[in-house]
VOLO-50858 format. One record per residue (C-alpha): x, z, y. Coordinates in steps of 0.5 Angstrom, whole numbers, plus 500, padded with zeros to 3 digits. Layout:
% VOLO-50858
{{X Z Y}}
...
***
This chain:
% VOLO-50858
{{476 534 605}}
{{473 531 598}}
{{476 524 596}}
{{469 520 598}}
{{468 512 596}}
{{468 505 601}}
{{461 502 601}}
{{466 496 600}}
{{470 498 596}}
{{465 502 591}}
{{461 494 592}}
{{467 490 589}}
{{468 495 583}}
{{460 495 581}}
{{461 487 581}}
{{467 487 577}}
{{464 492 572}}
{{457 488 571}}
{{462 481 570}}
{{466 484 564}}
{{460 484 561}}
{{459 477 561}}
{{461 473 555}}
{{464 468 558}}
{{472 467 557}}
{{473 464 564}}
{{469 470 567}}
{{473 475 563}}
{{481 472 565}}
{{479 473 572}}
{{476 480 571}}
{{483 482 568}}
{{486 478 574}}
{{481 482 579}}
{{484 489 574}}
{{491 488 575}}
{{490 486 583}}
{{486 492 585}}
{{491 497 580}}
{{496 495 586}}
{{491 501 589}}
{{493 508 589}}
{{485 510 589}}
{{482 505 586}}
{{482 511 579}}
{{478 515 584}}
{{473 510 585}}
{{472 509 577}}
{{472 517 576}}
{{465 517 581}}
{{462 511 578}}
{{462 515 571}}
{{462 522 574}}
{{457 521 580}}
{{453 515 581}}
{{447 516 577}}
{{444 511 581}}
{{448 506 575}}
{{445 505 569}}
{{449 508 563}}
{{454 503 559}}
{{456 501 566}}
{{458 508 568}}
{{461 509 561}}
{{465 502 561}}
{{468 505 568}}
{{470 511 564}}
{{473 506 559}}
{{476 502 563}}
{{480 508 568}}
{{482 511 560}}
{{486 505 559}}
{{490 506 566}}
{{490 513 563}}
{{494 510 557}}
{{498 504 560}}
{{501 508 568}}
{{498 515 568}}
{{505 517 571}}
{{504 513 576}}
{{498 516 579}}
{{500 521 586}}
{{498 527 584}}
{{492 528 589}}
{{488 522 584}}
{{491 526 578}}
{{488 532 581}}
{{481 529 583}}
{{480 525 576}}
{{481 532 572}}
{{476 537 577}}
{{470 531 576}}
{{471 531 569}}
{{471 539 567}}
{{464 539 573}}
{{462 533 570}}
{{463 535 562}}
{{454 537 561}}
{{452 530 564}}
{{445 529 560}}
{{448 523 558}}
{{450 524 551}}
{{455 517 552}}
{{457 519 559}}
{{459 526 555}}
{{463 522 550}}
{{465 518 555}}
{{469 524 559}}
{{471 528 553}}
{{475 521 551}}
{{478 522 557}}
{{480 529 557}}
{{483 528 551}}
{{487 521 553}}
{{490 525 559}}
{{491 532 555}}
{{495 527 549}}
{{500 524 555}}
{{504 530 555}}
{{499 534 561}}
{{497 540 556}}
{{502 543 559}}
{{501 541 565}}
{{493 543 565}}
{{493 549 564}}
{{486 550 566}}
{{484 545 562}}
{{483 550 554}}
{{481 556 557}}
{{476 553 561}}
{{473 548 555}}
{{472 554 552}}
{{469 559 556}}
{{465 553 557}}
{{462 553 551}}
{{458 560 552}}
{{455 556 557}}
{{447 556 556}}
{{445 549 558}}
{{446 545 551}}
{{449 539 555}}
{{455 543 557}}
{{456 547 551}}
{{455 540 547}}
{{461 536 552}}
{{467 542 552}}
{{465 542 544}}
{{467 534 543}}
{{472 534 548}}
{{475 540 544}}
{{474 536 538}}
{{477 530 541}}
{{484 534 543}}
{{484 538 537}}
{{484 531 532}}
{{490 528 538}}
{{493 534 539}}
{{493 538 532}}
{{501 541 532}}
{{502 542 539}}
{{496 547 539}}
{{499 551 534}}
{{506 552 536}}
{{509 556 542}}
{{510 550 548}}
{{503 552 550}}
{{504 560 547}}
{{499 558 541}}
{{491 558 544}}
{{489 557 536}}
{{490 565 537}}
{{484 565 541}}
{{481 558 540}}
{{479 559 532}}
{{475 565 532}}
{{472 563 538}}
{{471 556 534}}
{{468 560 527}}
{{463 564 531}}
{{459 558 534}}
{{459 556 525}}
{{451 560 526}}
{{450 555 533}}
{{442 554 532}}
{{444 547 534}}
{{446 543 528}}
{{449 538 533}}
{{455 544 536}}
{{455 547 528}}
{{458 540 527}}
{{463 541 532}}
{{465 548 530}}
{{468 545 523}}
{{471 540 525}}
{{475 543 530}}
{{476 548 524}}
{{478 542 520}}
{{484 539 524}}
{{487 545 522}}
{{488 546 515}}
{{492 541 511}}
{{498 543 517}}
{{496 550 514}}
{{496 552 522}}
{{497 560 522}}
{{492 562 526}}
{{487 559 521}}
{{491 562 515}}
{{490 569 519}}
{{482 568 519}}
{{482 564 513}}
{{477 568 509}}
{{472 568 515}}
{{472 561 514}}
{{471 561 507}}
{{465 565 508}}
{{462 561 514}}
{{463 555 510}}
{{459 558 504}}
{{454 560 509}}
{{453 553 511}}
{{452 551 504}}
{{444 550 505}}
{{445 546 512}}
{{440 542 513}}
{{444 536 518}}
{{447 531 514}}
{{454 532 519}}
{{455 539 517}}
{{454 538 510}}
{{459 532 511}}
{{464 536 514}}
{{463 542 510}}
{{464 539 504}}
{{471 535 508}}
{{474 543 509}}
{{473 544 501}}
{{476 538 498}}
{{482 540 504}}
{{483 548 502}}
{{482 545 495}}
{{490 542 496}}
{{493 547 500}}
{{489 554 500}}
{{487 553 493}}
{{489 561 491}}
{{483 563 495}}
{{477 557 492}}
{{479 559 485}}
{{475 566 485}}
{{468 562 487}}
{{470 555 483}}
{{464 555 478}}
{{459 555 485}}
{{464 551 489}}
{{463 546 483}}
{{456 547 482}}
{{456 545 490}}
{{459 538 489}}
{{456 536 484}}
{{449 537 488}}
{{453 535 494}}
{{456 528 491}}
{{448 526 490}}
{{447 527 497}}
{{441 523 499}}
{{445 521 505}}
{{452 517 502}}
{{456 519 507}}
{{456 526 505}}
{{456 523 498}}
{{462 520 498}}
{{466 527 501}}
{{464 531 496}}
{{466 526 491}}
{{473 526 494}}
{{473 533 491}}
{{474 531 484}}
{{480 526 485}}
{{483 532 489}}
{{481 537 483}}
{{484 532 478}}
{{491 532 482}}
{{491 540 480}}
{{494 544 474}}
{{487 548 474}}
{{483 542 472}}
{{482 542 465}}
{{480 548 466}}
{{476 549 471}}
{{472 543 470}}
{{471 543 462}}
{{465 546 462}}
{{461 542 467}}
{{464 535 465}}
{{456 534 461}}
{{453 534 468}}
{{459 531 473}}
{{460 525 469}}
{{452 522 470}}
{{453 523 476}}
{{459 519 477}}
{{456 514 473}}
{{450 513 477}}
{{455 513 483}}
{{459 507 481}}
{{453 502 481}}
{{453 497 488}}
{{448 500 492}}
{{443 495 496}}
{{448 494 503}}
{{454 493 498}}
{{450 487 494}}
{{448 484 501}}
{{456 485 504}}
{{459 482 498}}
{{453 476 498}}
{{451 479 492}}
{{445 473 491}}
{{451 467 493}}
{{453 465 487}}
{{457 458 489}}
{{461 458 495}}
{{467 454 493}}
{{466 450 499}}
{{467 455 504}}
{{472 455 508}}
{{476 463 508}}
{{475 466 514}}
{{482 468 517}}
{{481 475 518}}
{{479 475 510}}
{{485 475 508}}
{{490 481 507}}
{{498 480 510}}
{{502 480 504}}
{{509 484 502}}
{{514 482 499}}
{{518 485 494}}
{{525 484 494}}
{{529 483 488}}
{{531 489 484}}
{{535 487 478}}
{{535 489 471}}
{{536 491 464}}
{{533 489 457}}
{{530 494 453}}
{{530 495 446}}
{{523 495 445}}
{{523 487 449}}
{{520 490 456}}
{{524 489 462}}
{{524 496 467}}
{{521 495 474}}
{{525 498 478}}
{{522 506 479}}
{{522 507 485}}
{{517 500 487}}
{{510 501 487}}
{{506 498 482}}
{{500 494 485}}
{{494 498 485}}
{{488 494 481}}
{{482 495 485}}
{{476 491 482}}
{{472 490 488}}
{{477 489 494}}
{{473 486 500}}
{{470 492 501}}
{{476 494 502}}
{{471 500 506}}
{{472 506 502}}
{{465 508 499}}
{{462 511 494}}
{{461 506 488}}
{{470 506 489}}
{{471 513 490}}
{{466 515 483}}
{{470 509 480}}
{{477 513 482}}
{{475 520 480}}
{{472 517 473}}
{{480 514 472}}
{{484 520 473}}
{{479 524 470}}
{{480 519 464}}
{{487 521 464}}
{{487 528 465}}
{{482 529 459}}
{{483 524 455}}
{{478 522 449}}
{{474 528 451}}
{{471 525 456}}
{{468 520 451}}
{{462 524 447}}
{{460 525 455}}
{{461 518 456}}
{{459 513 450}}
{{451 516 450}}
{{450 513 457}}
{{455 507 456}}
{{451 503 451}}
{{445 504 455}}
{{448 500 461}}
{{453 496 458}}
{{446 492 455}}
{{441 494 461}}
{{437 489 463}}
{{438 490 470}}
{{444 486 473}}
{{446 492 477}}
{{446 497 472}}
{{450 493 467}}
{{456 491 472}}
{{456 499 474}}
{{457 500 466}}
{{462 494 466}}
{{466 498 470}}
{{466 504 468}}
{{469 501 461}}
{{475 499 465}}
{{475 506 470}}
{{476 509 463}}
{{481 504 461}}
{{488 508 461}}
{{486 515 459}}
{{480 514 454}}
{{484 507 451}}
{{487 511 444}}
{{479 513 443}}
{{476 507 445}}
{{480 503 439}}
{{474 504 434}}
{{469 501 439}}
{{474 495 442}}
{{473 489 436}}
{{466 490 438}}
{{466 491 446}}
{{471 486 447}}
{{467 480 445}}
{{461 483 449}}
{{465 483 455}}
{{467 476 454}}
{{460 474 454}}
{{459 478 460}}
{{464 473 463}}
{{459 468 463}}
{{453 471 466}}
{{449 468 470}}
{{450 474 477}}
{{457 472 480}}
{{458 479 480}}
{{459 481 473}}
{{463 475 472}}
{{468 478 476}}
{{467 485 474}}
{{468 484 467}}
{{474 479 469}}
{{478 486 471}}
{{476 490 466}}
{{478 486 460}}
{{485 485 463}}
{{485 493 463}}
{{484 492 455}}
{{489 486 456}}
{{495 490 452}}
{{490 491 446}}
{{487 484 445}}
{{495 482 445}}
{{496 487 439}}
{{491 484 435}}
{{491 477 431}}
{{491 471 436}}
{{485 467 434}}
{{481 475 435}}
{{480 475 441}}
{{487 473 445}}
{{485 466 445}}
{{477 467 446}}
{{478 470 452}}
{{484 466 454}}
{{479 460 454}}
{{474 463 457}}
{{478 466 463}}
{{480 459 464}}
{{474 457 465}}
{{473 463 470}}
{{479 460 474}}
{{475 454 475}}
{{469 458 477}}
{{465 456 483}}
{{464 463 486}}
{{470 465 490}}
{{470 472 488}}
{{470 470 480}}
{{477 465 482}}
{{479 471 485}}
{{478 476 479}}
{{479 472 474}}
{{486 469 477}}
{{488 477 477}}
{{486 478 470}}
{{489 472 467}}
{{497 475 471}}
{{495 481 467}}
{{494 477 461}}
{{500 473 462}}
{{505 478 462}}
{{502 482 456}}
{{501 476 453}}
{{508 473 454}}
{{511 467 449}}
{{504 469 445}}
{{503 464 451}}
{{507 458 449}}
{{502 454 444}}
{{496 453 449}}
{{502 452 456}}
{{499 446 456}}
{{492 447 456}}
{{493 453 462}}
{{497 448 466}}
{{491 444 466}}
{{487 448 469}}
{{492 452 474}}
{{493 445 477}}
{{486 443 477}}
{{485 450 481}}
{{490 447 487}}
{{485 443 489}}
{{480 446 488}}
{{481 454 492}}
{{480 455 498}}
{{485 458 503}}
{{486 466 500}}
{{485 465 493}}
{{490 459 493}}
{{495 465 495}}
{{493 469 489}}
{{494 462 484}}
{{501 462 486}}
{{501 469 484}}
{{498 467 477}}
{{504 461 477}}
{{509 464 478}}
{{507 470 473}}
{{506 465 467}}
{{513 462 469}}
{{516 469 468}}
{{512 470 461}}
{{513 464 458}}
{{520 463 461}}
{{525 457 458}}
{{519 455 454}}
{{516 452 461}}
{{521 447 462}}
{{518 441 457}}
{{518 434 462}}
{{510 434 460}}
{{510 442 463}}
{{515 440 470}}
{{510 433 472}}
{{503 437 471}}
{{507 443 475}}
{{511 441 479}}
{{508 435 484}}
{{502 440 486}}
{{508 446 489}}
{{511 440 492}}
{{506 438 495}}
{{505 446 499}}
{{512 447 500}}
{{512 439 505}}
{{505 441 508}}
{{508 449 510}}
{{511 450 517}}
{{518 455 516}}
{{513 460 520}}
{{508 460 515}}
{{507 467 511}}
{{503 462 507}}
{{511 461 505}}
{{512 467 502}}
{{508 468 495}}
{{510 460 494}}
{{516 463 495}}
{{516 467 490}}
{{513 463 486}}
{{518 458 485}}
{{523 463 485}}
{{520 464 478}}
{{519 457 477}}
{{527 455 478}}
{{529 461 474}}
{{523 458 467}}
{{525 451 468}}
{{533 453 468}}
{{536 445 469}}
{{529 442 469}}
{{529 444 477}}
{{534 441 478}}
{{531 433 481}}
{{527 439 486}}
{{533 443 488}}
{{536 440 493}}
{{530 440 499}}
{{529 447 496}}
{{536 449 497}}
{{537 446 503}}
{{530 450 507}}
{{532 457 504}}
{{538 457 508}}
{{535 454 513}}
{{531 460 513}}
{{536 465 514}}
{{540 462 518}}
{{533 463 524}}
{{532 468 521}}
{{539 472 523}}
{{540 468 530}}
{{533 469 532}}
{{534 477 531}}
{{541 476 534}}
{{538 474 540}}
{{532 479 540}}
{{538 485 539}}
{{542 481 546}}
{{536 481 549}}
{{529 485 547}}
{{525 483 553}}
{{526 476 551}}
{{525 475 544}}
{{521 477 539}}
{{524 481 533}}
{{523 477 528}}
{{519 477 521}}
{{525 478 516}}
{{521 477 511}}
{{522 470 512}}
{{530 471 510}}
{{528 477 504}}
{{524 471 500}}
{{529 466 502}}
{{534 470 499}}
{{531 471 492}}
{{528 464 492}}
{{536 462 491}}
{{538 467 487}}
{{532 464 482}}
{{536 458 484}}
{{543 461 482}}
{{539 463 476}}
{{535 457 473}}
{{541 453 475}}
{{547 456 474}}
{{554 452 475}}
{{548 447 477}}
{{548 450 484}}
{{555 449 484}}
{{555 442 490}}
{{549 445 493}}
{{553 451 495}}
{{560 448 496}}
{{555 443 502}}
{{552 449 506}}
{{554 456 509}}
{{551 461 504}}
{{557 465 504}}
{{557 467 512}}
{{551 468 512}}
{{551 471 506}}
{{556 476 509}}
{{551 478 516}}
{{546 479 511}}
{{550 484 506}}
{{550 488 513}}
{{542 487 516}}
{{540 494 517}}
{{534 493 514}}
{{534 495 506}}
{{531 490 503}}
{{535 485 506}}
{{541 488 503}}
{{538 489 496}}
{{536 482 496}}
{{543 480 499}}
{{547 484 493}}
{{542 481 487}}
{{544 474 491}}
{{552 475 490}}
{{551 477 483}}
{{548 471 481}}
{{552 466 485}}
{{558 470 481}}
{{556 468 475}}
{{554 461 477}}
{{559 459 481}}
{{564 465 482}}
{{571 459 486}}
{{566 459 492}}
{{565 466 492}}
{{572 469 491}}
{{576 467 497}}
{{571 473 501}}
{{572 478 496}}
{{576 481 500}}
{{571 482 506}}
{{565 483 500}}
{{567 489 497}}
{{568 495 502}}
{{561 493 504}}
{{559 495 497}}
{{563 500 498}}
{{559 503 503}}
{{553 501 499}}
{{553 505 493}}
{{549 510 497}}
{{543 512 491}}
{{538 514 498}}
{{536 507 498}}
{{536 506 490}}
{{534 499 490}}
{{540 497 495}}
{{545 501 490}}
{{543 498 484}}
{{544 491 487}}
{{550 492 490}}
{{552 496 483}}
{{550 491 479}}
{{554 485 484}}
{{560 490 483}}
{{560 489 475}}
{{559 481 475}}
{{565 481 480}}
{{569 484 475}}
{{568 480 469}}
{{571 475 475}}
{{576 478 477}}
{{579 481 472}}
{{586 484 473}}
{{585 481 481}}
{{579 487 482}}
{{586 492 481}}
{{585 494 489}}
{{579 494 489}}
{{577 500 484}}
{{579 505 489}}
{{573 502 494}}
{{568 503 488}}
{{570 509 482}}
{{568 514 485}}
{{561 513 488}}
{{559 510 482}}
{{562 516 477}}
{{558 521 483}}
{{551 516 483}}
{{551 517 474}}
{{552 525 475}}
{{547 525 479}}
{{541 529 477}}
{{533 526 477}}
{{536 518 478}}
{{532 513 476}}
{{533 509 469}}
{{535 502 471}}
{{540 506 477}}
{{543 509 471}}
{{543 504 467}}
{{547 498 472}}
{{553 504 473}}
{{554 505 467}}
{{555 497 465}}
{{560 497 472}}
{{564 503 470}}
{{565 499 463}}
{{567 494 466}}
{{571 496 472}}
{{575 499 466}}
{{575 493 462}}
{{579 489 467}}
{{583 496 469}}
{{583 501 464}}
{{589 505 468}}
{{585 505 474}}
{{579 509 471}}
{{581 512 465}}
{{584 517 467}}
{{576 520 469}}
{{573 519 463}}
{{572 525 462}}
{{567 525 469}}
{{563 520 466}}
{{563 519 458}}
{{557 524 457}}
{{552 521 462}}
{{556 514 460}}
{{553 514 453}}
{{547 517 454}}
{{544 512 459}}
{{546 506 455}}
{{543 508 448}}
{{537 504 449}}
{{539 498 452}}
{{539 492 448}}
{{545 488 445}}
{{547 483 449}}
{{553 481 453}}
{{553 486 460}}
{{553 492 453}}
{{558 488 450}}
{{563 488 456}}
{{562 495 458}}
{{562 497 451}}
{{570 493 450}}
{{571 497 457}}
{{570 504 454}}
{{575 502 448}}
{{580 500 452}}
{{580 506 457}}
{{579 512 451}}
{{586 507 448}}
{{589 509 455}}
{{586 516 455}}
{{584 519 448}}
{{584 525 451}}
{{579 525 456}}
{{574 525 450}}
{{576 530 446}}
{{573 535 450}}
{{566 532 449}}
{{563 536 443}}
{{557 534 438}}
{{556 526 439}}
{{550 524 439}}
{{550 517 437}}
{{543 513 438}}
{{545 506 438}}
***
């Protein structure tokens, strides 16, 4: 007998579907109520399956809301479900899969594909076989259904299909997919591809098999009418380019004159896929030849591509010019990441090395639309075209740049602003001839009447920021620093934004270049306090912070520290410990207390104090979460990584200072459970806080040594190069404490850091910090070590060429004399020395 509803039953599950409609909050709590209560009832899944599947009397969104609602008990207790519903629910959608009604398909197909992901592929399998003899159906409603049900499992399921759990249909299934490529339904044509898509990038075998069968039916699509089937094509064509490029190859010059028609698409979505096809052709050893004879026609149409288009200008408000006075919308504003402190070492040329293995921020010049859309995706594919070809691009380039750098109409002079700072990082060595004029231009863009281009120029000169700095100061350093200012105090929200940005870029450039206006710029950081609102607040401690590590000691004057301090201050008492709003002023007074050195010292101790009360929650609250993960809630342990580097910037600035506030509280305990956190970036930080108290107040330190160092031990594993290169360096700055007591320690150590400076392909600064700490563990042991002088010496030598001179190089130096008195031997053998120091 076939399950029939309750006239009752179907009356109270009609009513509670047209009440989750309602807008009301108290009217949609007791629906969830009602949900949870009827959910008691093994059968009420049947009733949802015959409102969507049966009940055509209902209209449509009520129908599929019903199917909506029956997806998500699906999702949250499809185990639970006794077999004859689980059986019910699969027969009505495999009867019901042709519904004329294109939502009511959809609805099904969703379905399907939500029971097929929780693990009933296996369990169901009727369900392919009969999809895909479905698709030979006549009645279009039918082929239509299976196919985007198909689709919906091939996106969910994509490496089940193509391995032996379900005996590889993709055998059967893609030819069967390719011959419906030539459908006369541009809506099933569409489909077809994009099943076909979901298996490339895997390079799934069957797909590998029929490979130039693909090929071939995509190229007989080139001329397709339908908007989805170009946009899906030219999708398949950007994937083969990365993973089956040997079979592109061959037809590359039409494939290119495609795209190029393709990445003008009347319909922009199509447009924005194509134009993925040049950043992808960039990333591959073929580019510079494949694209050198189109780069005439290519690089107009990027141009034209990176102009905002009329829907962008309306997001971004294009037409408000004032709106400092609105409050940010919460959801505005992005989460924040903090980068934990990776210690370094001085370069010959001035610079410091940022640790290799830490993403740089991206520059992105136009972040709220953070949609991927084509101005961005032309702008993109223009920069890394800049670095594969370099000054080639220009003669292309220069006779359409002055067109749209001086063009009356706002929008095409903002596109042209912006094409000058895409081409920044390539083309800069040819742009030197033409910078002395295009710099001043630029500045005057910074005072155009659209916000728009104000904020567009305020990100294209800070990618000429290294150039401006090179010059005489009074050139153009100090007109664009005073015209930036003056953006900083803007009153469009998104100016403050990119020009707070631009000035970061311009402050780590420009570093002591700085010190004579310190006075001048404070003046205007601090005015902006009270003037941004909540998101762009965030991005003013970034500019603090980074003017704090470019002007360094120079910033503690009194007159700096009373304009400076009062508004920080200000922000740290009105912050609750939960804020997240903590972490960038965080780390921004970490720069602060490492610039002002002694001059922190009237602000240290409530700062001190909340970081160690920052740890100390941080580590009970996960300490009750791993007792009781039902209880509580796994904490943010960012809290604790910023804490911890806010005191290492105090350990830093203040030095002996720190002393009292380190003997009054229980920083070495804790310090002790951090140094074992499982997370690494706990541990890095952990490491760069030991060092630096080493060095400031090492009587407090000494008397864990002894439980300290097997945890370094175990640390110096250069899988997580940033943890190893913390806990190296701690290592080396124990040494020079310890002295002759580091004697039962060398063992815990020796052997991890002569591997890790063996080894191949590691990053600079790793290298860089062991050497340092085998010359010092040798200077304080020479017995210990210099018996494996011959195991290091070379690399030793070669990692520390270009290290500046200064007290780390110096210890390590005397250490490696010491060892070769102790063991001349053990260099005898290394032949040939360079010396280039």
């Amino acid at each position: 007998m076939e399950w029939q509803p309750d006239e009752q039953g179907l009356q109270q599950v009609l009513q509670l579907l047209k009440d989750s409609q309602s807008p009301d909050t108290a009217t949609q709590r007791a629906v969830q109520e009602k949900l949870e209560q009827l959910n008691q009832f093994p059968d009420f899944n049947n009733y949802l399956i015959f409102v969507l599947t049966s009940l055509k009397s209902e209209d449509e969104p009520t129908r599929s809301l019903s199917g909506l609602i029956l997806k998500n008990n699906v999702k949250a207790h499809y185990q639970n479900f006794p077999p004859n519903v689980a059986d019910f629910i699969k027969r009505e959608c495999l009867n019901n899969i042709g519904d004329p009604s294109p939502l009511i398909r959809a609805t099904i197909g969703i379905l399907i594909t939500t029971i097929a992901s929780k693990g009933e592929l296996q369990t169901w399998p009727e369900l392919l076989p009969q999809l895909c003899n479905l698709l030979n159906s006549d009645d279009y409603n039918t082929c239509e259904g299976s196919f985007g049900a198909l689709q919906k499992i091939c996106e969910d399921s994509s490496e089940l299909l193509d391995s032996d759990a379900l005996n590889r249909p993709l055998n059967i299934m893609i030819p069967k997919f390719l011959q419906f490529f030539k459908h006369c339904s541009p809506k099933i044509r569409s489909h077809a591809i994009a099943c076909v898509n979901q298996f490339i990038i895997g390079r799934a075998q069957a797909l590998m098999d029929n490979i130039d069968t693909f090929i071939e039916s995509l190229f007989a699509l080139a001329g397709d009418e339908d908007s989805e089937v170009r946009k899906n094509v030219c999708r398949a064509l950007v994937m083969l380019l990365e993973v089956r490029i040997d079979r592109l190859i061959p037809h590359m010059h039409s494939i290119i004159q495609y795209m190029l028609q393709r990445t003008q698409d009347p319909d922009e979505n199509v447009a924005l896929e194509a134009c993925e096809f040049w950043l992808t052709l960039a990333e591959q050893p073929i580019c510079k030849e494949a694209l050198s004879g189109h780069l005439v026609q290519l690089i107009p149409i990027l141009v034209n591509g990176m102009k905002y288009s009329e829907i962008d200008i309306i997001l971004l408000k294009g037409d408000v010019e004032e709106d400092e006075a609105v409050p940010d919308s919460e959801q505005d504003i992005k989460p924040r990441f903090h980068k934990s402190r990776t210690v370094t070492l001085q370069h010959e040329g001035g610079e410091d090395e940022e640790g290799e293995d830490i993403d740089e921020d991206e520059d992105d010049d136009d972040d709220t639309l953070s949609d991927w859309n084509l101005r961005k995706c032309s702008a993109a594919a223009l920069d890394v075209l800049a670095n594969v070809f370099r000054e080639e691009l220009l003669p292309h380039l220069l006779p359409l740049l002055k067109g749209l750098l001086f063009h009356p109409d706002w929008v095409i002079k903002e596109s042209g602003i912006l094409v000058l700072g895409a081409i920044a990082e390539g083309c800069m060595q040819g742009m030197v001839p033409y910078l002395p004029e295009l710099i001043p231009h630029l500045i005057q863009c910074l005072c155009d009447k659209k916000a728009l281009v104000r904020s567009i120029a305020c990100w294209t000169l800070s990618r000429y920021a290294h150039w401006v700095v090179s010059q005489p100061p009074d050139a153009h350093l100090k007109p664009l620093m005073t015209e930036l200012l003056k953006r900083i105090l803007d009153g469009n929200k998104r100016v403050q934004e990119a020009a707070c940005s631009a000035f970061a870029t311009l402050e780590e450039e420009a570093c002591t270049e700085l010190v004579p206006y310190l006075s001048f710029i404070l003046d205007t950081l601090v005015f902006a306090f009270g003037k941004y609102q909540h998101k762009n607040l965030l991005i003013l401690y970034d500019a603090i912070g980074t003017l704090a590590d470019s002007v360094g000691h120079h910033l503690n004057q009194p007159e700096y520290i009373e304009k400076l301090m009062p508004p920080l201050i200000a922000k740290w008492n009105e912050l609750k410990d939960e804020d997240k709003d903590l972490f960038p002023l965080l780390e921004c007074l970490s720069s602060v207390a490492t610039a002002l050195q002694s001059g922190f010292l009237p602000y240290c101790e409530p700062v001190y104090q909340r970081c160690v009360t920052l740890v100390q929650k941080t580590l009970a609250q996960a300490m009750m979460y791993s007792q009781q993960p039902d209880q509580y809630e796994a904490p943010d342990k960012d809290f604790m990584i910023v804490a911890l580097d806010l005191l290492s910037g105090l350990a830093e600035g203040l030095g002996g200072h720190v002393d009292t506030l380190v003997a009054r509280s229980n920083i070495m305990t804790l310090l002790f459970q951090c140094m074992q956190d499982t997370m690494p970036e706990v541990r890095q930080s952990s490491f760069a806080l030991l060092g630096d108290l080493t060095k400031a107040c090492f009587p407090h330190v000494k008397p864990c040594i002894a439980e300290f160092m097997p945890i370094l031990g175990t640390n110096l594993n250069p899988e997580f190069i940033s943890v190893c290169n913390n806990a190296t360096w701690a290592i080396g700055e124990i040494c020079m404490q310890m002295g002759v007591e580091m004697q039962p320690y060398i063992a815990m150590v020796l052997n991890q850091l002569v591997e890790i400076i063996n080894r191949p392909n590691t990053p600079k600064t790793l290298l860089e910090n062991t050497a340092i700490s085998i010359g010092r563990l040798g200077y304080v042991c020479p017995q210990e070590v210099a018996p494996l002088l011959p195991q290091f010496i070379r690399p030793w030598c070669t990692s520390l060429r270009n290290i500046r001179d200064n007290e780390e190089k110096d210890s390590a130096f005397r250490g490696i004399c010491m060892m070769i008195g102790v063991n001349p031997g053990g260099v005898v053998q290394v032949r040939h020395w360079r010396y280039g120091y």
